[in-house]
C-alpha positions in Angstrom: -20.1 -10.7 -10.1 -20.6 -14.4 -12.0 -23.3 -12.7 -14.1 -21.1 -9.7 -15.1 -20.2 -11.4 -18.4 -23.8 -11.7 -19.3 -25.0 -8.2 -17.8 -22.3 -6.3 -20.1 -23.4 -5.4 -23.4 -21.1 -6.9 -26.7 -18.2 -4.6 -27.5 -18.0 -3.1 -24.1 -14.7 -1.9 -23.0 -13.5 -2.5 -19.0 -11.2 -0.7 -17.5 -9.0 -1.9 -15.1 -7.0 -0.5 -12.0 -3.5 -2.8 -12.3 -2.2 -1.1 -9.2 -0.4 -3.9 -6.7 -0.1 -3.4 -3.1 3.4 -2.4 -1.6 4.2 -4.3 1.5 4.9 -0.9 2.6 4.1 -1.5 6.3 7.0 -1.3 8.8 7.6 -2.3 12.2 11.0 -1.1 14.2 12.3 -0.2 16.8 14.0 3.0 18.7 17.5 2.9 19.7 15.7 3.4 23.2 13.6 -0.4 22.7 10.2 1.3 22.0 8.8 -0.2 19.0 7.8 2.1 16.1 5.9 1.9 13.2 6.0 2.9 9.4 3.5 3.6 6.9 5.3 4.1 3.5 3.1 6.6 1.5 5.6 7.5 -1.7 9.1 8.0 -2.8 9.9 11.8 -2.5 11.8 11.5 -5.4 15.3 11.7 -3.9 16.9 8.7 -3.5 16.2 6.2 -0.4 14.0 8.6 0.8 10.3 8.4 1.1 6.8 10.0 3.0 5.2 8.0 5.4 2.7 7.3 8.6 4.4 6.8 11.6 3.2 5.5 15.0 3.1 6.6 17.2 4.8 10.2 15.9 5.4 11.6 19.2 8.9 9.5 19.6 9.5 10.5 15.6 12.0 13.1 16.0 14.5 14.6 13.2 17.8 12.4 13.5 15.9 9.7 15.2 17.2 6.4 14.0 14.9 3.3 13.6 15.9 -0.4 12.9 14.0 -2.7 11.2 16.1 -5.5 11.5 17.3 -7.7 8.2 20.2 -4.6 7.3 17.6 -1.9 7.0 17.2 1.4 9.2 15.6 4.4 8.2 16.7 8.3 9.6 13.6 10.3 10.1 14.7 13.6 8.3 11.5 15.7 9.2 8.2 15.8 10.6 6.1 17.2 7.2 2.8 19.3 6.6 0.0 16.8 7.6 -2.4 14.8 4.9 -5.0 16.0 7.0 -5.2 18.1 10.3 -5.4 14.0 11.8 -2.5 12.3 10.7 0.9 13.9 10.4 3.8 12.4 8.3 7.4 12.1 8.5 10.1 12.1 5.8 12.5 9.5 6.3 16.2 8.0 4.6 16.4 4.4 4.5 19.5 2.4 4.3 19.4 0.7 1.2 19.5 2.5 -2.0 15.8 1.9 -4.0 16.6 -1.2 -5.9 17.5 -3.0 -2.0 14.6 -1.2 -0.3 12.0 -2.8 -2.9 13.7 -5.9 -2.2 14.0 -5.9 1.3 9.8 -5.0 1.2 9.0 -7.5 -0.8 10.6 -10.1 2.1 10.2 -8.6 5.4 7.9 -5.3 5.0 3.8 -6.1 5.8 1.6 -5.7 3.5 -1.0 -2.5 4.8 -4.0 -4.4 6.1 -7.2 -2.4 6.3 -8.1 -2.3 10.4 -11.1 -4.3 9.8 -9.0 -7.0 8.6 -7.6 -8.1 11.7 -4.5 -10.8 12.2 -3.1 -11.7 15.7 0.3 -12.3 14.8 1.2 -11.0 11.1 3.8 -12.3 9.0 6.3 -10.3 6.8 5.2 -9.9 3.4 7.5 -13.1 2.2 5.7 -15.4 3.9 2.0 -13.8 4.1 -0.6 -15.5 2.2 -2.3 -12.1 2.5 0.7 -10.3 -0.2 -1.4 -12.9 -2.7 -4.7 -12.6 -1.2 -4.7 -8.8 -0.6 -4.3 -8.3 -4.5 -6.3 -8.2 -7.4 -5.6 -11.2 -9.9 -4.2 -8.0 -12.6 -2.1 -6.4 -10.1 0.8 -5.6 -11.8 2.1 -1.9 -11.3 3.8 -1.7 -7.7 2.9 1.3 -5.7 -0.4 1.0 -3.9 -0.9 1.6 0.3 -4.3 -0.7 0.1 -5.5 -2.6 -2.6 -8.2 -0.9 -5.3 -10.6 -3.1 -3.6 -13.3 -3.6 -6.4 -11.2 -5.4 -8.4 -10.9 -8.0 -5.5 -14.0 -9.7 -6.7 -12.4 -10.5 -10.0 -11.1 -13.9 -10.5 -9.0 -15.6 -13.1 -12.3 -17.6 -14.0 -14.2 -14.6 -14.2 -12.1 -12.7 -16.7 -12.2 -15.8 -19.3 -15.8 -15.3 -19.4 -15.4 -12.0 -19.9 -12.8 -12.8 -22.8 -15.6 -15.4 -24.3 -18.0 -12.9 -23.7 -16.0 -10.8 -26.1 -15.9 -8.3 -23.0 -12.3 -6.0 -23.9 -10.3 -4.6 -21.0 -7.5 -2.1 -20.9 -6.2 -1.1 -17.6 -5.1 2.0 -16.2 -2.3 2.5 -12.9 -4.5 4.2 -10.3 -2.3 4.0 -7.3 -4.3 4.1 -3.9 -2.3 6.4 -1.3 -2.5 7.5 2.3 -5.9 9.3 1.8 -7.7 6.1 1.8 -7.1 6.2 5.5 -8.7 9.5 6.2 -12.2 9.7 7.6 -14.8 11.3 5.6 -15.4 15.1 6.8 -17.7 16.3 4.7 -21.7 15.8 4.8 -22.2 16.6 1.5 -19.2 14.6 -1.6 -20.4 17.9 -3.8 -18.3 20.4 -4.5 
């Protein structure tokens, strides 16, 4: 990567995925103690209300009621057509209406670690070094479940010298969802 600048012809143009990472992991609990967790995947559209992972699904019922602690609880409003034949999702109504809920993330949601990342005791996305770390230095358009991770090898440093190197970027919003998590099926990525 510290020899992009030089390996780039004059004039090019580099594109850039601006996506930023939504602390979008969530854990609660049951009204009966079990604890519960919550993969956000995207806003359905109607208000508070969003598609997400859970774990594990089999306590995930319609009408079940989760707490998340800090004034936020979610009602799971269906179980919905899987992502994959693997990994079912659930619709769920939070709380707080949308301006709240992106609030609340920001300060107690988890930022979406992949597994081989591993952390013994994470910490809500408010105090995390990784809701810096797990970003790319452009990251500006909120919406991401994991982080476009090519762009983590770019650093501030890096895209001065592209900027001296009369390198141009433009960036594009390219939001990574819940199909990052699904295994590759296929022998063959043709067709």
């Amino acid at each position: 990567m510290r020899n992009l600048p030089a390996l780039l012809p004059k004039g090019s143009l580099l594109i850039l995925n601006d996506s930023r990472v939504l602390a979008s992991r969530l854990l609660g609990q049951l009204p009966t103690g079990g604890a519960v967790e919550l993969l956000l995947l995207e806003p359905t559209g109607e208000a508070s209300t969003w598609r997400a992972i859970g774990r594990p699904m089999k306590k995930l019922h319609e009408g079940t009621i989760i707490d998340f602690k800090h004034g936020l609880s979610a009602t799971i409003l269906a179980k919905s057509p899987h992502i994959d034949d693997d990994i079912p999702q659930v619709t769920v109504r939070f709380s707080l209406n949308d301006a709240a809920m992106n609030q609340w993330l920001s300060h107690y949601g988890y930022i979406p670690l992949p597994p081989y990342i591993k952390r013994e005791d994470p910490l809500p996305a408010g105090q995390s070094p990784d809701t810096a770390r797990y970003q790319t230095v452009y990251a500006d358009e909120q919406g991401s479940v994991a982080a476009p991770t090519a762009g983590l090898h770019f650093t501030n440093e890096l895209l001065a010298r592209l900027d001296r190197a009369r390198i141009e970027r433009a960036t594009v919003t390219l939001h990574v969802g819940g199909g990052t998590f699904l295994p590759v099926r296929s022998s063959s990525i043709e067709g």
